[in-house]
C-alpha positions in Angstrom: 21.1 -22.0 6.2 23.0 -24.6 8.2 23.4 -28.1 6.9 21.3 -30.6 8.9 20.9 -34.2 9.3 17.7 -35.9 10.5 18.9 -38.6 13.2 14.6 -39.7 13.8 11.4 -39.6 12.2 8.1 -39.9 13.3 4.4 -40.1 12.7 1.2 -39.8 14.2 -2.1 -38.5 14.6 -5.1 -37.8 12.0 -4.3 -35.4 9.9 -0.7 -37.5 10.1 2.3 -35.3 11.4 5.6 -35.9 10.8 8.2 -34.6 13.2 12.0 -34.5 12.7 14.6 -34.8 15.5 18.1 -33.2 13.7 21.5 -33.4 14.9 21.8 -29.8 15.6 18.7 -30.5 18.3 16.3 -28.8 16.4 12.3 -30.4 15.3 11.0 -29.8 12.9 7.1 -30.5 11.7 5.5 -30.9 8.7 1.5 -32.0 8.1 0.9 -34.4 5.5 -2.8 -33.2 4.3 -3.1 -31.9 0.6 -2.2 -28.0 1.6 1.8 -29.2 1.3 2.1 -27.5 4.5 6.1 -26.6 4.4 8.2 -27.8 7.4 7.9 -25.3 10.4 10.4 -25.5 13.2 9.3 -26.3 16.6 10.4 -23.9 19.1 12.8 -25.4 21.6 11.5 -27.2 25.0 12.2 -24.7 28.2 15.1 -26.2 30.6 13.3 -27.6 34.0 12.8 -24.4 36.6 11.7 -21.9 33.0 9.1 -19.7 33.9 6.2 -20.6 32.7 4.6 -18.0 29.9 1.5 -17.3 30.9 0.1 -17.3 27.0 0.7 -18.9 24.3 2.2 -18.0 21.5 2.1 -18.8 17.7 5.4 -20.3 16.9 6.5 -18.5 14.0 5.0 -14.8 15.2 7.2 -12.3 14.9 8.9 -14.7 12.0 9.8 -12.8 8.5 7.2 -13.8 5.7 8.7 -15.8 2.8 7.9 -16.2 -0.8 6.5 -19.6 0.2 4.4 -18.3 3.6 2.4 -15.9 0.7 1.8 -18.7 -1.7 0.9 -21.3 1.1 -1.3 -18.3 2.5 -3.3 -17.5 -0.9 -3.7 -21.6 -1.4 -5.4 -22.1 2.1 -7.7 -18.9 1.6 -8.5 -19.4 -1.7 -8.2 -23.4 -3.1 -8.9 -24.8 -0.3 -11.6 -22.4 1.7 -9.9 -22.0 4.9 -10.9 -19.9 7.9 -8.4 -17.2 9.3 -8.6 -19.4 12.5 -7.4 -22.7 10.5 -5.3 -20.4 8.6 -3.5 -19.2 11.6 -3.4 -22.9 13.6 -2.1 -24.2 10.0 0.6 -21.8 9.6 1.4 -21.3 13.2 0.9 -17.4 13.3 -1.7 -15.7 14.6 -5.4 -14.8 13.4 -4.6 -11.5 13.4 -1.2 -11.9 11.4 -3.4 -14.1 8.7 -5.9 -11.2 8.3 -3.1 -8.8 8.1 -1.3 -10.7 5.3 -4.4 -11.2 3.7 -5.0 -7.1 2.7 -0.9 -6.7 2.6 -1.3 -9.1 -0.7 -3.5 -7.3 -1.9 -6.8 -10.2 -1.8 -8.6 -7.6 0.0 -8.8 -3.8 0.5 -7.6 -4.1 3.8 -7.8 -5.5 7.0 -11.8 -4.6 7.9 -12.7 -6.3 4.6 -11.0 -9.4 4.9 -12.3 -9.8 8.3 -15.8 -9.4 7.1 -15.1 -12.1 4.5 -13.6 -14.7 7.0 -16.9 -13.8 8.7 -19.0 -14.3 5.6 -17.3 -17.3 5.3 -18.0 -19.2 8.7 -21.5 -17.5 8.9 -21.8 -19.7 5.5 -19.9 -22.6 7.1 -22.8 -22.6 10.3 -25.9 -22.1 8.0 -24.9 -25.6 5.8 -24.5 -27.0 9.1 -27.2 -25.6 10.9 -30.2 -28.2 10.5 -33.7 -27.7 8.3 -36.0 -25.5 10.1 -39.6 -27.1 9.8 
C-alpha cells in the first residue's frame, strides 16, 4: 500500500459523509453512522469526451473480499438488521455479490436460502409498516 496524504476534507449530507481528496488524486469515502463503515475508494472521474457507460456499476465489484468486507458484512446482516439492498448500497457491491457472500460464510446454506431470508426479512419490514386493517 502506498503512503498517502489527505490535502482536503469534507462533510455533508444526513447520514454525514466524509470524503477525502489525497495527494496521489485519489477520494476516498467513509460514512459516519454506527456500522464503522471502512473507507472505500471512489472510482476516478472519466476525462471530458469518456463514453458514457450505459449502467452503473457498484464500485468495488469485481474487488477481492477482505478480512474486514466479511466482518463489516456479518455486522450489517446480523447487529444491525440490514437488507441485501442496503447491504449492497452500503458496501458498494452488488445485491447479488451480498447474497453470494452471505452462503460463502457460511450464515446460510447457500445462495436460495439467504435470498429467502432477505425476503423474510423485508416482507417483515412492509407488514410493521403496513397500517392496522379495521
Amino acid at each position: 500500500m502506498t503512503d498517502r496524504k489527505i490535502i482536503q476534507l469534507v462533510s455533508a449530507g444526513s447520514p454525514a459523509v466524509l470524503v477525502a481528496l489525497c495527494d496521489d488524486g485519489s477520494a476516498w469515502q467513509r460514512t459516519l453512522d454506527n456500522t464503522e463503515q471502512p473507507w472505500r475508494a471512489l472510482p476516478p472521474i472519466p476525462s471530458p469526451g469518456a463514453e458514457r457507460v450505459s449502467e452503473a456499476r457498484p464500485g468495488n465489484m469485481g474487488q477481492r473480499w477482505e478480512a474486514a468486507d466479511d466482518e463489516h458484512l456479518r455486522r450489517l446482516w446480523g447487529e444491525h438488521g440490514k437488507l441485501c439492498s442496503e447491504i449492497a448500497a452500503i458496501m458498494a457491491r452488488s445485491e447479488g455479490a451480498i447474497v453470494a457472500r452471505l452462503a460463502h460464510l457460511k450464515l446460510f446454506a447457500d445462495r436460495e436460502s439467504a435470498r429467502e431470508a432477505d425476503r423474510a426479512r423485508r416482507a417483515g419490514r412492509n407488514a410493521v409498516m403496513s397500517p392496522a386493517n379495521g
